[in-house]
N, C-alpha and C positions, 0 to 999 in steps of 0.2 A: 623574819619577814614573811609576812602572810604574801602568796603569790596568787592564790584564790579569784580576786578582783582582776589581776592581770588577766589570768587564764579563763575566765567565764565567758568574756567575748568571742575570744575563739570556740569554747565550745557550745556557744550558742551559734555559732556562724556553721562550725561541723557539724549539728543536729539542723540544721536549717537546708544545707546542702543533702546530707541524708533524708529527709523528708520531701524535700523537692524531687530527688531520683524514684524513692518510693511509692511517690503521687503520678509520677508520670506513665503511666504504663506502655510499652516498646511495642509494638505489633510482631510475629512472630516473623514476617516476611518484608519488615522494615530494618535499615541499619540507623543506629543514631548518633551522631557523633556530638561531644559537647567542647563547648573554652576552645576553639581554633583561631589562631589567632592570623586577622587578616590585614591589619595595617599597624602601624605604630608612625602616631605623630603628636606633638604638642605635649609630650612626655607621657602618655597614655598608652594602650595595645588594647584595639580594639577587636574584639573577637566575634564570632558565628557559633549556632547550633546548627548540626547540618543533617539532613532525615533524607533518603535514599530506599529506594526498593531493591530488597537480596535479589540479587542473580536476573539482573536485567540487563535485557542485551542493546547494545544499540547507544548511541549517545540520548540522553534524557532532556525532555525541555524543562525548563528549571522557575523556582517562585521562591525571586528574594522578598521577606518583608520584615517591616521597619516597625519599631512599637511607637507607641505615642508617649504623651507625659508633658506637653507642653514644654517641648524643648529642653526638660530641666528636670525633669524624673523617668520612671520608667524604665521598663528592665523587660529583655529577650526575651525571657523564659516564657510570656506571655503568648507568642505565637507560635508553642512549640506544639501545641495539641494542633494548631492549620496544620504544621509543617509536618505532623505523621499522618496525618490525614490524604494529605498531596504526594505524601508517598507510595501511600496505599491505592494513590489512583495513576500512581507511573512517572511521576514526577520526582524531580531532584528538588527539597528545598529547605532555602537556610533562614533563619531567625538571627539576626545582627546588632550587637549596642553599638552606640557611639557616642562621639564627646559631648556634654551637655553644660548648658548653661549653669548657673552664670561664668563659671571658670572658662567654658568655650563660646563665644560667640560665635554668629553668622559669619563666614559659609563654613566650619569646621566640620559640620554634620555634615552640610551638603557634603563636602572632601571624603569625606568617610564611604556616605554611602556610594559616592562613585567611585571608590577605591574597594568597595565589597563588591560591585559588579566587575571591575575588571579582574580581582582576583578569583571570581568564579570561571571568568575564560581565562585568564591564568594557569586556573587548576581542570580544566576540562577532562583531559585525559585521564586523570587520576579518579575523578569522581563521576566518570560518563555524563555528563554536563554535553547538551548542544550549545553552542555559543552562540547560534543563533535566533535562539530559541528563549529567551530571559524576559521573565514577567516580574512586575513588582506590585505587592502591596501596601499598606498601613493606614492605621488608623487616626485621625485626627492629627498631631503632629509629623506621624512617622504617614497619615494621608498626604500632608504639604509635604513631605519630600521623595514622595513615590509620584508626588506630580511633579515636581520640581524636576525629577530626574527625566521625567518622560518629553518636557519643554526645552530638556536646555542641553543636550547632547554635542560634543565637542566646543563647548563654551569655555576659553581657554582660564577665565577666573573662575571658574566650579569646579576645576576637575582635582586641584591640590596635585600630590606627587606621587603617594603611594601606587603600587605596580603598574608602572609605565607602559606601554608597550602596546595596551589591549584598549579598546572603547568601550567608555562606560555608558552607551544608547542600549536603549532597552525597549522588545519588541512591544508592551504593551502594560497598562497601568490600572489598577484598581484601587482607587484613590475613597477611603471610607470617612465621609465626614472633614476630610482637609480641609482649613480656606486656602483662599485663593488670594485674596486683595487683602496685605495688613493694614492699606490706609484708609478700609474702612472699617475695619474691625472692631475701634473703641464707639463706646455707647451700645453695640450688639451683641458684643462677649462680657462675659460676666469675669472674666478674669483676661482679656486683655490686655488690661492698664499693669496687669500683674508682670503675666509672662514675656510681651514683646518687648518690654526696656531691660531685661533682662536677658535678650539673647540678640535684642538691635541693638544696645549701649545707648537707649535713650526710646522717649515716646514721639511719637507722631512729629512732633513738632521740632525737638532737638535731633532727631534722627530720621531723618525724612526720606533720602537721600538710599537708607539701608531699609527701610519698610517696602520703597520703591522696587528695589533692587530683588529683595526677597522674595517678592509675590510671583508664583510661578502664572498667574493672569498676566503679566507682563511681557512674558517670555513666549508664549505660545506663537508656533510658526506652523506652517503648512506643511513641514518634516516629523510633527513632536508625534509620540505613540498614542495608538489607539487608545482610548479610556474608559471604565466603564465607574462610574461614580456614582455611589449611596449615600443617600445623606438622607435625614428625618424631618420632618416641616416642623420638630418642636424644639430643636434642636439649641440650649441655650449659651453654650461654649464657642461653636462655629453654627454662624446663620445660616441657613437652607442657602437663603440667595446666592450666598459663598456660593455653591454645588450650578448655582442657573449660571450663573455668570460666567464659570469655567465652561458647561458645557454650550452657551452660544459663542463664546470666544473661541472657541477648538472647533465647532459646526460652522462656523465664519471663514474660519483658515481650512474649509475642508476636509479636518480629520473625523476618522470615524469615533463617534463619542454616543454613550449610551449614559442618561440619566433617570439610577432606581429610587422612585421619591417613596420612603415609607411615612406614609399617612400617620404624624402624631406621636411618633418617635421622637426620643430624645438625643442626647450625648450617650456614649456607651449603649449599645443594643442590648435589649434583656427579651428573652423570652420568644416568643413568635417573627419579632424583628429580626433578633438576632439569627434563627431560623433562617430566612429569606435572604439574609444580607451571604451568608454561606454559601446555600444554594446558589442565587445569583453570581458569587464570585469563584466554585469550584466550575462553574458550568462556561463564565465569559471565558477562564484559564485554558479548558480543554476544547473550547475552540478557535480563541487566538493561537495557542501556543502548540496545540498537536492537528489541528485540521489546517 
């Protein structure tokens, strides 16, 4: 029996992991930890990368963030270059998967990520973690649920079960390109029709009810956290308006909400955007979360 075929996936999967550790480069005065595993549910275990400054004293304010992917791809490893970045500037912070579409529908992610936040006060002591101190970001999908999380704090159907005990509110949001409103999404997004019946169990019309429910526009109150949101006016995945509409709905209810409009940017920042959208979000972090 030729085993060849069998074994070629794996050692493509072991050169693939080997190549990812050797692309990443460690900062000399960063720790990086990888695959920690922070909740198990729905037969899954989902995990964190986690980037920390050596020999810091003091509890750290900390910056979970979410990847995108449209609900239905997408992988951690993507935020891992923020998350040595944010360490290098004092910060504790983790890079998270979670369950995805279509196998997991709505709220499994939301359950996740608010089970990645209370296990980071969970593990405070272990990883000098302030607990009070927790910012979150992401982009485009993992955007709608770093704003989700920031709206809907002790929402007894959001929060799922994993590690009990801790609140999953979170001091402040840097939402990159999220929507906001899924019922208005179709006609705007070029793959709306694609991705929402696939993580609602249906479009617009047969699943109304879960579009409603999901949109963190819906949920905003006068408690949710500060926000600071970028979004591009060319933007053909999620519509700019998405980014207005959130931020007079949170400037409505009073909270502090800061919206960075890049002039003619797209989906995905590249380049000079990309630039600004950094700047912008290492600068909102270190004065929500340390001033």
């Amino acid at each position: 029996m030729n085993r060849l075929p069998c074994l070629l996936p794996l050692l493509l999967l072991a050169s693939a992991f080997t190549s990812r550790a050797a692309e990443l480069a460690i900062p000399d005065n960063v720790t990086f930890e990888r695959d920690i595993t922070y909740a198990e549910a729905g037969g899954a275990r989902m995990q964190l990368n986690l980037a920390r400054p050596k020999n810091a004293s003091g509890p750290l304010p900390t910056v979970l963030c979410i990847h995108g992917g449209g609900f239905r791809a997408g992988s951690r490893e993507g935020y891992n270059k923020l998350c040595l970045s944010l360490a290098q500037r004092g910060f504790v912070a983790a890079t998270i998967s979670y369950r995805l579409a279509p196998m997991h529908q709505f709220p499994a992610a939301v359950h996740d990520t608010k089970a990645a936040v209370r296990w980071l006060r969970a593990n405070a002591a272990k990883y000098g973690i302030n607990p009070d101190r927790i910012g979150v970001t992401g982009g485009s999908a993992g955007g709608h649920l770093a704003q989700f999380l920031g709206v809907t704090a002790g929402v007894k159907d959001f929060e799922g079960a994993d590690n009990p005990g801790f609140s999953s509110a979170v001091t402040c949001v840097v939402n990159v390109y999220g929507p906001s409103d899924f019922t208005k999404s179709y006609g705007k997004s070029v793959d709306a029709h694609v991705v929402l019946p696939m993580w609602l169990g249906g479009d617009v019309e047969t699943a109304r009810a879960k579009h409603i429910q999901s949109s963190p526009l819906n949920w905003v109150n006068p408690s949710a956290a500060p926000t600071l949101i970028i979004h591009g006016t060319e933007d053909k995945y999620v519509a700019y308006e998405q980014a207005v509409w959130m931020r007079d709905r949170l400037t409505a209810c009073g909270v502090p909400v800061v919206l960075l409009t890049l002039e003619g940017a797209g989906h995905g920042f590249k380049g000079a955007d990309a630039e600004k959208a950094e700047v912008a979000l290492l600068a909102y972090f270190e004065q929500r979360l340390k001033k």
